[in-house]
matplotlib code that plots the C-alpha trace (Angstrom):
import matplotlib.pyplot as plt

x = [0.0, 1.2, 2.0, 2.5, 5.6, 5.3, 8.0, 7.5, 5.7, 4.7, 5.1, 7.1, 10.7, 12.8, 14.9, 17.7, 18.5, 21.6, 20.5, 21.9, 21.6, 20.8, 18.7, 15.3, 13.8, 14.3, 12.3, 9.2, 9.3, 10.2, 6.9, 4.9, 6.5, 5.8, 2.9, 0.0, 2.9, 3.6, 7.2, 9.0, 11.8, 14.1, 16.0, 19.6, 21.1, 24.3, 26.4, 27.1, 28.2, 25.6, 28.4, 28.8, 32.6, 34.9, 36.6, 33.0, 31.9, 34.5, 34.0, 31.4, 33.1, 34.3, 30.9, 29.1, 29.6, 28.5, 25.2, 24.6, 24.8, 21.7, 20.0, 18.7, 19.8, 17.7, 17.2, 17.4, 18.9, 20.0, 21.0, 23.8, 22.0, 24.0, 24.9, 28.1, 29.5, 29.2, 31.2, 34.4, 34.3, 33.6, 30.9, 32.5, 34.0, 30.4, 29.7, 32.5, 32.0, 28.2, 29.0, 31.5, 28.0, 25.3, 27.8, 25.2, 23.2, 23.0, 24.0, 23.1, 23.7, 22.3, 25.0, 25.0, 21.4, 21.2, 23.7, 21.5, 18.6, 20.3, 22.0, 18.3, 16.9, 20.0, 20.9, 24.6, 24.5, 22.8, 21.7, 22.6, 21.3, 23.0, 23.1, 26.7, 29.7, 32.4, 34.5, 31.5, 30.4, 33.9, 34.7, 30.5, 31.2, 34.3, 32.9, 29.8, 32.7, 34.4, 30.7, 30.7, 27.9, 28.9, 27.6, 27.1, 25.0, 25.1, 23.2, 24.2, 22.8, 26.1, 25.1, 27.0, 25.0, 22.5, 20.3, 19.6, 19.4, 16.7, 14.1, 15.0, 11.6, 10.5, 9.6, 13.4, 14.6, 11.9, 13.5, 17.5, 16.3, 14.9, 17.4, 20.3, 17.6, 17.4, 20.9, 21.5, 22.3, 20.7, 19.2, 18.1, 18.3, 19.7, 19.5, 21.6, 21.2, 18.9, 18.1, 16.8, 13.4, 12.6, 9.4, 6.4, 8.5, 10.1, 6.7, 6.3, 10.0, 9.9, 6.7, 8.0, 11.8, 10.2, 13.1, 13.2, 14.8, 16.9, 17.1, 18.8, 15.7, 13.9, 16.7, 17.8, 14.4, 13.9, 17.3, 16.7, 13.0, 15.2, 17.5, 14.7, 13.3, 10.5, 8.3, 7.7, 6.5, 4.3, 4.9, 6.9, 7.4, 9.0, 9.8, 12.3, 9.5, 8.5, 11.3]
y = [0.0, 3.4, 6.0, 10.0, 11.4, 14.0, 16.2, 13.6, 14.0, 17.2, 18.5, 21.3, 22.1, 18.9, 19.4, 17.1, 16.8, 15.2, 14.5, 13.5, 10.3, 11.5, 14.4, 13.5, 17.2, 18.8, 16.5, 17.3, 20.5, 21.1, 19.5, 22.0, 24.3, 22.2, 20.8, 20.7, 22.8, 21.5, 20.7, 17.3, 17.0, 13.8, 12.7, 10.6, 9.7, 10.3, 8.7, 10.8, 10.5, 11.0, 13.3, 16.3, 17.7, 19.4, 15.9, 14.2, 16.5, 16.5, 13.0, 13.5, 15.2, 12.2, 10.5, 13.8, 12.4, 9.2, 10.2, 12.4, 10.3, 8.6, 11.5, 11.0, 13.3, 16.2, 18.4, 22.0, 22.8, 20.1, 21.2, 19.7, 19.9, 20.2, 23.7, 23.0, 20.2, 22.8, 25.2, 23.2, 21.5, 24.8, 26.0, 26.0, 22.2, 21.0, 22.7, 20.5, 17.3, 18.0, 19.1, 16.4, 14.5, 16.5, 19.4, 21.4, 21.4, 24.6, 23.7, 25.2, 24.7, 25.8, 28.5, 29.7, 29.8, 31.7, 34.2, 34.8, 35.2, 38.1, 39.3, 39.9, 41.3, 43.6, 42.1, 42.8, 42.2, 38.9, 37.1, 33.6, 30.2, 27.0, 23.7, 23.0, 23.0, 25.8, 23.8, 24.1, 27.4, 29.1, 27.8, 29.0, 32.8, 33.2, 32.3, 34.5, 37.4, 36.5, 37.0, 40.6, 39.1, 39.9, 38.0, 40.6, 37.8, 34.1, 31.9, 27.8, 24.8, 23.2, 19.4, 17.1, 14.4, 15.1, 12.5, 15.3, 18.0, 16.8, 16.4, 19.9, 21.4, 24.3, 26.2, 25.6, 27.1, 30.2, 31.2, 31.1, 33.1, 35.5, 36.1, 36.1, 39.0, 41.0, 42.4, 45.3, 46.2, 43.1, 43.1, 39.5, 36.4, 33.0, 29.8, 27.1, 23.4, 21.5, 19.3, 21.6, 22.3, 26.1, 26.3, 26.3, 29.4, 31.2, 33.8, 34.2, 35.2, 37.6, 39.1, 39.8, 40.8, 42.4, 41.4, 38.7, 35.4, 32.9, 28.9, 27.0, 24.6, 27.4, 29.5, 26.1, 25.7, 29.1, 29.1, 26.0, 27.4, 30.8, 28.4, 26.9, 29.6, 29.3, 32.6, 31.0, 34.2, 33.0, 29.1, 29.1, 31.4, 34.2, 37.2, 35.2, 34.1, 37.6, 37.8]
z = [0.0, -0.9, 1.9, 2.4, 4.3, 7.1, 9.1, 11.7, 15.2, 15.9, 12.6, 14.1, 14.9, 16.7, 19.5, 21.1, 24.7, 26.3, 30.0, 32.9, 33.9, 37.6, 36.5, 37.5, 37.1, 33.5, 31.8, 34.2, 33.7, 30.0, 29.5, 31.4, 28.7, 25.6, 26.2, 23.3, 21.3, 17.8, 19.0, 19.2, 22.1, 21.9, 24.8, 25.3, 28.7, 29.9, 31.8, 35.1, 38.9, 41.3, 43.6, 41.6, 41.8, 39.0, 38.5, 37.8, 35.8, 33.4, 33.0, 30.7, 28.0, 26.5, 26.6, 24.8, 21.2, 21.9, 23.5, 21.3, 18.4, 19.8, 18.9, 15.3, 12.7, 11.3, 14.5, 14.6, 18.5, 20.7, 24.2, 26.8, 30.4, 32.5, 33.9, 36.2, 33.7, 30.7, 33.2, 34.0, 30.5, 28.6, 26.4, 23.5, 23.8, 24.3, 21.4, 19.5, 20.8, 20.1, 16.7, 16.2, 15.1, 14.2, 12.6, 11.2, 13.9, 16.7, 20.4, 23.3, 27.6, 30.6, 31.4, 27.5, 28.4, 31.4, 29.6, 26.3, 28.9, 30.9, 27.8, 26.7, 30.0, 29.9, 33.2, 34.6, 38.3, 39.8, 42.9, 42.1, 43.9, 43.8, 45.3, 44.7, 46.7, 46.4, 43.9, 41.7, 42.3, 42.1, 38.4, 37.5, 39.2, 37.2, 33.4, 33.9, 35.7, 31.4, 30.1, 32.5, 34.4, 38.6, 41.1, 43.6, 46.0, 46.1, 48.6, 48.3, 49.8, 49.4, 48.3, 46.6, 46.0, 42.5, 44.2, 46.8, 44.9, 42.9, 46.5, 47.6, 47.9, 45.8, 49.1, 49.9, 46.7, 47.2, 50.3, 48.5, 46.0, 48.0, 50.4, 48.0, 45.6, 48.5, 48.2, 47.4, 43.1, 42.1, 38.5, 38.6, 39.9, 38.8, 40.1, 38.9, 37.9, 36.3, 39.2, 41.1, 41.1, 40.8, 38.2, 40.7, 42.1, 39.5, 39.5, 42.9, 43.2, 40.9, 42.0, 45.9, 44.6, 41.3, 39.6, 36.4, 37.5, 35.3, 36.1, 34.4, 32.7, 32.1, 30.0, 28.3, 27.4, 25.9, 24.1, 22.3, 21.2, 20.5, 18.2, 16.3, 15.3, 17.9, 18.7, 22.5, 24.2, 27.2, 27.0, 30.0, 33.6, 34.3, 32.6, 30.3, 28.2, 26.9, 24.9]

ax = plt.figure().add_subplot(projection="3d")
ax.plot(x, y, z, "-o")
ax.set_aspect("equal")
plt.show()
């Protein structure tokens, strides 16, 4: 029997997405984004360590190409998500190793996320929220001091273990972000890692600091639309989403 061709599920653009194998959060709430849209995200595991240090993180370079090659081919963004892993092993060698398989296609990260997102809210001094160690969130300050973004506050749960940081309450993550917006020069506030969970608060915060906040899922999710060519405005929270 004879059959028609489509552009595939969706019928809209197709996005790739190299997650953590311990990441138990991005995936819940990039759907409360695209849901019911005409976009069709594709996910691959990676192999990661459940303690998060510099040393384990730069584990995973060598495994990028290899995960992302169970991606299929054809996509227009695929993002790496992980926020401190795309720190220590650089931006632009995630980019490589991405490339190194799908070369034509554009790659995105959390923290070249969270940058395009402050770039475009014009944002130069932030309040940032982690739940890292200081090994972790030393190497993070200083690539966003390169981009000319300061930290001017920074409140951290300091946890090690990702299996942690993915059941630290929302209400947990309200109060960080809060306490670290509240200091003086603040322009916005960013909380890092796509393990934690920050999307049930991400309006609230910004209604009580009136400032725009930046997570990580929620910039890597609006970077990859922003890739693809996507006009997203008001698919996700925050003030991110109105550009």
């Amino acid at each position: 029997m004879k059959f028609e061709l489509n552009n595939g599920a969706g019928g809209g653009p197709r996005l790739g997405l190299i997650v953590l194998k311990t990441d138990e959060t991005l995936e819940f709430e990039a759907r409360q984004v695209l849901q019911g849209r005409d976009v069709n995200l594709m996910h691959a595991r990676i192999p990661s360590h459940a303690e998060v240090t510099p040393e384990t993180l730069a584990d995973m370079e060598v495994a990028l190409p290899m995960t992302a090659d169970l991606l299929p081919q054809g996509l227009a963004a695929i993002g790496y998500a992980c926020t401190s892993a795309s720190t220590v092993i650089g931006p632009d060698v995630v980019k490589a190793r991405v490339q190194s398989v799908h070369p034509s296609v554009e790659v995105t990260n959390p923290i070249s996320a969270v940058k395009a997102g402050l770039d475009a809210m014009n944002a130069r001094k932030i309040a940032m929220v982690t739940p890292y160690l200081p090994s972790v969130t030393a190497p993070m300050r200083a690539l966003l001091a390169e981009y000319g973004i300061d930290v001017v506050s920074e409140v951290s749960f300091g946890e090690g273990d990702d299996y942690t940081v993915a059941r630290i309450a929302p209400a947990s993550t309200y109060a960080a972000m809060i306490e670290a917006g509240k200091a003086p020069g603040v322009e916005a506030v960013f909380a890092s890692c796509t393990n934690l969970q920050t999307f049930e608060v991400i309006d609230a915060v910004e209604a009580e600091l009136d400032l725009p906040v930046v997570t990580s899922n929620q910039a890597l999710i609006w970077h990859l639309l922003q890739l693809a060519g996507c006009d997203a405005k008001g698919w996700g929270p925050g003030r991110l989403f109105q550009y």
